[in-house]
PyMOL commands that place a pseudoatom at each C-alpha (Angstrom):
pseudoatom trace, name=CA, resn=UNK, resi=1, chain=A, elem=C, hetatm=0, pos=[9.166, -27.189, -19.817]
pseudoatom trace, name=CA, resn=UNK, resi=2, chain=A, elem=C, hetatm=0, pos=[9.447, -26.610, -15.887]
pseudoatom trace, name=CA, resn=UNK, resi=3, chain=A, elem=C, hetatm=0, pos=[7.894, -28.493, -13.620]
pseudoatom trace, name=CA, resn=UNK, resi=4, chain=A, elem=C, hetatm=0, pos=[6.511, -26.509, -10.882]
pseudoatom trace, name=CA, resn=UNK, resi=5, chain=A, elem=C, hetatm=0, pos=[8.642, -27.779, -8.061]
pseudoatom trace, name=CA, resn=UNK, resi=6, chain=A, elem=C, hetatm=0, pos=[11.479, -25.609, -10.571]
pseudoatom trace, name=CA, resn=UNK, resi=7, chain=A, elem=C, hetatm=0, pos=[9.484, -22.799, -10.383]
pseudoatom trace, name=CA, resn=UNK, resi=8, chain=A, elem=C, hetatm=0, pos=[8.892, -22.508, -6.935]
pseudoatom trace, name=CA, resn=UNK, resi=9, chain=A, elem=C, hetatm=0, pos=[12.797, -22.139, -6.699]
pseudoatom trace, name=CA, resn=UNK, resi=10, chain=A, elem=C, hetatm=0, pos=[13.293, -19.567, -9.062]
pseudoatom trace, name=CA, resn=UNK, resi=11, chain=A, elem=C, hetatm=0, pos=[12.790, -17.067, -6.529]
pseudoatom trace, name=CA, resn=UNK, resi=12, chain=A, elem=C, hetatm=0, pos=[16.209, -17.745, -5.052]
pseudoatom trace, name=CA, resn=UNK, resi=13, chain=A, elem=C, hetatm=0, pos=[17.985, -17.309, -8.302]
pseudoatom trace, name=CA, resn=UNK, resi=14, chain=A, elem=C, hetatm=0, pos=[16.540, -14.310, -8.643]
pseudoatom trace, name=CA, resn=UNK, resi=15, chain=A, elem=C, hetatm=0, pos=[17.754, -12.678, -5.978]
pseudoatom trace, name=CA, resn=UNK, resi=16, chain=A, elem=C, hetatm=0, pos=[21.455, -13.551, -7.724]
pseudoatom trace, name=CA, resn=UNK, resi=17, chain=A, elem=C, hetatm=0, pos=[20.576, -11.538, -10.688]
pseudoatom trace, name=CA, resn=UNK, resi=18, chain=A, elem=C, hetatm=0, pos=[21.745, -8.045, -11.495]
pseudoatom trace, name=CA, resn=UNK, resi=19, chain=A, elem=C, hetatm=0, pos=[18.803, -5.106, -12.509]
pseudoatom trace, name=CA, resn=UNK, resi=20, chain=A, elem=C, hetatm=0, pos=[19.547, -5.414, -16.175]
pseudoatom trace, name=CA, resn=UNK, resi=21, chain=A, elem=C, hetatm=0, pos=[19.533, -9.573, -15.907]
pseudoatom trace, name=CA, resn=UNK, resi=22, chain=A, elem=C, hetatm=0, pos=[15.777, -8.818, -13.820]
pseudoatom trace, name=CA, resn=UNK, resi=23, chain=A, elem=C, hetatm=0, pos=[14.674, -6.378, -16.588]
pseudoatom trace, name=CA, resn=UNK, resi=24, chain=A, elem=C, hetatm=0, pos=[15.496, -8.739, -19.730]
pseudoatom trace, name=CA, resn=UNK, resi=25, chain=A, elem=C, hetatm=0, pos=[13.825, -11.484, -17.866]
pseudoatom trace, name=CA, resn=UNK, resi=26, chain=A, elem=C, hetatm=0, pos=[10.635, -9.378, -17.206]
pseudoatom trace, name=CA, resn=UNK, resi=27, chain=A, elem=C, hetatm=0, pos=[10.843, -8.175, -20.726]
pseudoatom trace, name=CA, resn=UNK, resi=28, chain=A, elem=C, hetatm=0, pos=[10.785, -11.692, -22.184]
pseudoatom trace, name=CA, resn=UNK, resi=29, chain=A, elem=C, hetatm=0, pos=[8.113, -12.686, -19.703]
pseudoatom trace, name=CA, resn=UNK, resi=30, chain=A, elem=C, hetatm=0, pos=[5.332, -9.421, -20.922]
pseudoatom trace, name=CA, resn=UNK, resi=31, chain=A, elem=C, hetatm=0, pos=[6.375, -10.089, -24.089]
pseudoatom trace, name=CA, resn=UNK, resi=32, chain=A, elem=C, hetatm=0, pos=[5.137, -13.765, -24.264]
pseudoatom trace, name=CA, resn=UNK, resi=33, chain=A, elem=C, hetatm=0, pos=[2.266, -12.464, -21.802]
pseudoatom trace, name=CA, resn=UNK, resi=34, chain=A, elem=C, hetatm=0, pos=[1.165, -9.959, -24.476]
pseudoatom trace, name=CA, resn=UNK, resi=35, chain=A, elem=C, hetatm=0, pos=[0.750, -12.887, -27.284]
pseudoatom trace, name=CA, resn=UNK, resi=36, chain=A, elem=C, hetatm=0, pos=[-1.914, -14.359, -25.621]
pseudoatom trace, name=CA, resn=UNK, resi=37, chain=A, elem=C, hetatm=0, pos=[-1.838, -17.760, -26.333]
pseudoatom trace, name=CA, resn=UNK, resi=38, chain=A, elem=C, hetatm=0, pos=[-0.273, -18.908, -23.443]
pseudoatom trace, name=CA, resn=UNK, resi=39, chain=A, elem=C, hetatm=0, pos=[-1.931, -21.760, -21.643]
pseudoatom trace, name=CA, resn=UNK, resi=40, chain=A, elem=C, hetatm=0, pos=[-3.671, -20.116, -18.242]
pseudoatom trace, name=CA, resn=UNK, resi=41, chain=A, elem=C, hetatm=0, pos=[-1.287, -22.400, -16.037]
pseudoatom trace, name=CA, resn=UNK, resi=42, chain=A, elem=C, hetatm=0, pos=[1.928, -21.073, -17.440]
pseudoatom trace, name=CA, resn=UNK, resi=43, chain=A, elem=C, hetatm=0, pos=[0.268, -17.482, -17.513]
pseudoatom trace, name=CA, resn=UNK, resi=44, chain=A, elem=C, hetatm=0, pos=[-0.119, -17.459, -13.896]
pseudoatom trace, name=CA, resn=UNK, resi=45, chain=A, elem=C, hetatm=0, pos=[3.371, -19.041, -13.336]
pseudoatom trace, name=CA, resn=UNK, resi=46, chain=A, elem=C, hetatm=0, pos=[4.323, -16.414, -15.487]
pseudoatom trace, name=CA, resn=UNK, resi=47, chain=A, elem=C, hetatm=0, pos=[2.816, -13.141, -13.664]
pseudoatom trace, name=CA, resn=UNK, resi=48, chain=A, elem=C, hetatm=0, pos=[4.317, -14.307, -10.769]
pseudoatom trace, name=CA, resn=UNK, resi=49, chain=A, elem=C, hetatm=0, pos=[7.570, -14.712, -11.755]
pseudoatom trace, name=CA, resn=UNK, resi=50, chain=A, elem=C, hetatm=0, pos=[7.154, -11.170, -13.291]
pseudoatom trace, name=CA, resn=UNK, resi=51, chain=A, elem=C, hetatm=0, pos=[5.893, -10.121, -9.990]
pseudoatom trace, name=CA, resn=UNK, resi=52, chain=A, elem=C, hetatm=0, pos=[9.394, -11.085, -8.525]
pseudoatom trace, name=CA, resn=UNK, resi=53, chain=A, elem=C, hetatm=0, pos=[10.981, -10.098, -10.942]
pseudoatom trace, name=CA, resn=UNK, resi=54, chain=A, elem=C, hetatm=0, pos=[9.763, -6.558, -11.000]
pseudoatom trace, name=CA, resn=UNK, resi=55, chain=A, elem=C, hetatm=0, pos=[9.772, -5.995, -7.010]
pseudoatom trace, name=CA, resn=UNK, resi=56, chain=A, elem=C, hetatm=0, pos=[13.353, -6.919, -7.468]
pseudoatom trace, name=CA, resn=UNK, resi=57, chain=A, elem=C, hetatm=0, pos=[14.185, -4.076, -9.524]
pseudoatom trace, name=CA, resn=UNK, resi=58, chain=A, elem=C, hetatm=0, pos=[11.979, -1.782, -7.477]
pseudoatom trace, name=CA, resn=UNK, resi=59, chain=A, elem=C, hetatm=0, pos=[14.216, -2.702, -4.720]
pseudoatom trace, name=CA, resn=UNK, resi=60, chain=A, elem=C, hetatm=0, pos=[17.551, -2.595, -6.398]
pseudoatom trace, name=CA, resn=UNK, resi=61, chain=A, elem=C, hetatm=0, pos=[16.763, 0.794, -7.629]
pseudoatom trace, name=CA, resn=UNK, resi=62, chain=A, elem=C, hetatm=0, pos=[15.663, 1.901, -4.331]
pseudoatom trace, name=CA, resn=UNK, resi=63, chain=A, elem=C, hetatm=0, pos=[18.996, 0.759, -3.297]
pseudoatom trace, name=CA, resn=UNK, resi=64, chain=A, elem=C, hetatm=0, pos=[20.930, 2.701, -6.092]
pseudoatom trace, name=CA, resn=UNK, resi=65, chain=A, elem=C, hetatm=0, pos=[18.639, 5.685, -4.953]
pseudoatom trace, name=CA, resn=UNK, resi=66, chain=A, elem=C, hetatm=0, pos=[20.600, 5.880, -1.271]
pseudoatom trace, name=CA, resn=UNK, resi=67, chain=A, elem=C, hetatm=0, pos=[23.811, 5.195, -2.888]
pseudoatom trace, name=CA, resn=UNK, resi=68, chain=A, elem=C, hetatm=0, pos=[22.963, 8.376, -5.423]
pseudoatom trace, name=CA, resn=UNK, resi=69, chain=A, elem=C, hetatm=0, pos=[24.474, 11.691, -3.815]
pseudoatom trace, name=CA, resn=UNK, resi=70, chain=A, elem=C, hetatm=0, pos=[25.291, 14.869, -5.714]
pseudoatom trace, name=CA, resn=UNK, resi=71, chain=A, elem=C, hetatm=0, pos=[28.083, 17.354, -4.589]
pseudoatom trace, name=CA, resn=UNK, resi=72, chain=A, elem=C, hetatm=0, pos=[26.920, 20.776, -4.940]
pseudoatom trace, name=CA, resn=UNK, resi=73, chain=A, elem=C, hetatm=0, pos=[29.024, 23.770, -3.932]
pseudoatom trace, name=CA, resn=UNK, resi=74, chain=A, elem=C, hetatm=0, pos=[26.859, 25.917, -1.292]
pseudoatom trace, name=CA, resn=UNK, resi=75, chain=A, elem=C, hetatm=0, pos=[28.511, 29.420, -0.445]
pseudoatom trace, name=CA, resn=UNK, resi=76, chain=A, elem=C, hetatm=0, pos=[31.994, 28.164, -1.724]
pseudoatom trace, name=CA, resn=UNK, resi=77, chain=A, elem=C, hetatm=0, pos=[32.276, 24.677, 0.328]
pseudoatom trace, name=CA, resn=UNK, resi=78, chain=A, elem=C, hetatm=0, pos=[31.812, 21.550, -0.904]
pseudoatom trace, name=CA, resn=UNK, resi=79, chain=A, elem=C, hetatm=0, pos=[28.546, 19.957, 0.841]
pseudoatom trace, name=CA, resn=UNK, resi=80, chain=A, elem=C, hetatm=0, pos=[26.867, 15.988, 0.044]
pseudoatom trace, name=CA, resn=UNK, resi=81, chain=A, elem=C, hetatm=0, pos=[23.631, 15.759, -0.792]
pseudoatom trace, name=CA, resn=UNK, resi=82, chain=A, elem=C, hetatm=0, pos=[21.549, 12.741, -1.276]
pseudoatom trace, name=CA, resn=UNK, resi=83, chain=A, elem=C, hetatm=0, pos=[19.445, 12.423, -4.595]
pseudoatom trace, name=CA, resn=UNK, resi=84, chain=A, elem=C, hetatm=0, pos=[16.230, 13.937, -4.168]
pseudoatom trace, name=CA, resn=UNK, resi=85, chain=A, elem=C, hetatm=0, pos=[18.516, 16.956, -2.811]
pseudoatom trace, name=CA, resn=UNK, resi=86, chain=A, elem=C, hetatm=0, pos=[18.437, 17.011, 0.970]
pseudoatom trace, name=CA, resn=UNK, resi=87, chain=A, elem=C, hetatm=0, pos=[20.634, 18.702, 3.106]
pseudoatom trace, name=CA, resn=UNK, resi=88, chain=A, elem=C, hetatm=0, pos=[22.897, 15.544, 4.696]
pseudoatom trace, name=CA, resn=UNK, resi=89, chain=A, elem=C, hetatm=0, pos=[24.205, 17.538, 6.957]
pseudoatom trace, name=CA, resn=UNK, resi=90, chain=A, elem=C, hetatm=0, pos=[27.058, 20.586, 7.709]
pseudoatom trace, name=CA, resn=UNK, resi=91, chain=A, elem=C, hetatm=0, pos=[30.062, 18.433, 7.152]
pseudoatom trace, name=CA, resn=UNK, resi=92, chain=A, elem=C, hetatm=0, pos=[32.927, 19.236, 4.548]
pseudoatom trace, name=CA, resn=UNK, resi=93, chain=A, elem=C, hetatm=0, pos=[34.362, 16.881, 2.029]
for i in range(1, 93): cmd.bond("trace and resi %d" % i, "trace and resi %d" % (i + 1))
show_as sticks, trace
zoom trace
């Protein structure tokens, strides 16, 4: 078991992980949240780390979001457009 002084750190190593490492973890941690015998201590300890865990995914998917641009052909040119379809502009490819 982890003492809290490991805990507080794991904050940092999360930051290291990729969105599918975040979303097993957070799976694992609702899953043992939903048994419900979990002493209150490690529940909260828990949450939290789900917490994290789950505003790091919100943010790397935010991130994948800007990176997401469709082309689209627009009177016979080639135009970028980001993902929720906006106009980025007159430039060519």
């Amino acid at each position: 078991m982890q003492s809290h002084e490991d805990r507080a750190q794991e904050p940092t190593e999360a930051a290291g992980l990729n969105f599918e490492q975040a979303m097993d973890q957070l799976e694992r941690i609702v899953g043992e949240l939903e048994q419900g015998d979990v002493p209150l201590e490690k529940a909260i300890d828990l949450f939290q780390r789900g917490m994290q865990l789950s505003q790091l995914c919100g943010q790397k998917l935010e991130q994948v979001e800007r990176k997401i641009e469709t082309i689209v052909e627009e009177d016979g040119q080639l135009r970028r457009r980001n993902f929720a379809g906006e106009a980025e502009g007159r430039d060519n490819f």
